[in-house]
C-alpha positions in Angstrom: 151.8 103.5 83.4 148.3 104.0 85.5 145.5 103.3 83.9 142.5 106.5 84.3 139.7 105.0 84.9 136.2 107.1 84.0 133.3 106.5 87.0 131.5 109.8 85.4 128.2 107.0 85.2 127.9 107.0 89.1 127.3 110.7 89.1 123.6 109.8 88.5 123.0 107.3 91.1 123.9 110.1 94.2 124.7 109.3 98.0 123.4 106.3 100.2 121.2 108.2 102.9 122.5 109.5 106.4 119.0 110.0 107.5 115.8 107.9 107.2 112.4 109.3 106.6 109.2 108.6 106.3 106.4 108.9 103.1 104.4 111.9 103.6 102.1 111.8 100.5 101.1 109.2 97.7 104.4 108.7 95.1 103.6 108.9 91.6 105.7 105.6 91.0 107.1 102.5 92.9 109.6 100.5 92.4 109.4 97.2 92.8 112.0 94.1 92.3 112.1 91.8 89.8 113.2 88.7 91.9 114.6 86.5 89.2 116.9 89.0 88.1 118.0 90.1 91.3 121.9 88.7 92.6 121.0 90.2 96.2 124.3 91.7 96.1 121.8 94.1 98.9 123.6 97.6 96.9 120.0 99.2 97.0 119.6 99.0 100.6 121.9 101.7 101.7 120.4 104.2 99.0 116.4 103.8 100.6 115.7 106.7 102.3 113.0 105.3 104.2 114.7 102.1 104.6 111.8 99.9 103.0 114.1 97.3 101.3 114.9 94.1 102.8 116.0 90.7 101.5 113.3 88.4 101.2 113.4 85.7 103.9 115.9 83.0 103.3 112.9 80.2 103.6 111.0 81.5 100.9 113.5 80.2 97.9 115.9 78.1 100.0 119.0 79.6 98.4 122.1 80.9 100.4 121.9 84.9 98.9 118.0 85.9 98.4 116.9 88.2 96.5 115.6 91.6 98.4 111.8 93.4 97.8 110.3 96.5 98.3 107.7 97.3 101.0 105.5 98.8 98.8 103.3 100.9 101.1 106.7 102.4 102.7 108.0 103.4 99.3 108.5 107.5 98.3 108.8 106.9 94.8 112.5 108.7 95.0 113.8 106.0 92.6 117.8 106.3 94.2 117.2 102.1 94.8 116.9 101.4 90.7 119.2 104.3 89.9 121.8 102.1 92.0 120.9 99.4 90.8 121.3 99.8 87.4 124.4 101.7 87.5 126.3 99.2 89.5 124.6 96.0 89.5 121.8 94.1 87.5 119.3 96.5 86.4 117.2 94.5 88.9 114.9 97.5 90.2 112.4 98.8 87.9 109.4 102.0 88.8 105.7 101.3 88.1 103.2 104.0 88.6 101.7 104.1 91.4 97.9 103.8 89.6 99.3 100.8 87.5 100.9 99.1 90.4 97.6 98.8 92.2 96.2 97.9 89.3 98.7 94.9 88.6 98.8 93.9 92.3 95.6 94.5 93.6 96.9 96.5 96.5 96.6 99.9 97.9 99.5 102.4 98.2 98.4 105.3 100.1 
């Protein structure tokens, strides 16, 4: 007897992009990574439409599979990267409002 499996919790996280874009105005929120949690299994990547995720350089930790970050000042604020990630990794990915994210990081997102 098959076994019916029920995938109705991917409906949210939507398609990987065919097309990559580029930020036209200031997002409201951003995501950003939270390294230590992050296998980087790389599932975001596909789902940026503005391809600003990358792992972060192998150097930096000295471990075989680095984690990946966020190029903040690329980012759209479309939040398809933590919706991925949460529904079929780590819940690695988490959005910060834009104002609070400069705050935090003393950095400008334009």
């Amino acid at each position: 007897m098959a076994k019916n499996y029920n995938y109705d919790h991917y409906k949210s996280v939507g398609e990987p992009a065919t097309k990559v874009g580029f930020k036209k105005k200031r997002p409201k929120s951003v995501a950003v990574v939270d390294e230590d949690n992050c296998t980087g299994c790389q599932v975001c990547i596909p789902f940026c439409p503005v391809d600003c995720i990358e792992p972060v350089p192998s150097e930096k930790y000295g471990i075989p599979i680095p984690p990946v970050q966020v190029r903040h000042d690329e980012c759209i604020g479309c939040q398809l990267c933590a919706k991925a990630c949460t529904a079929l990794t780590w819940d690695a990915i988490r959005m910060i409002e834009t104002d609070e994210f400069e705050e935090v990081y003393e950095a400008e997102i334009s």
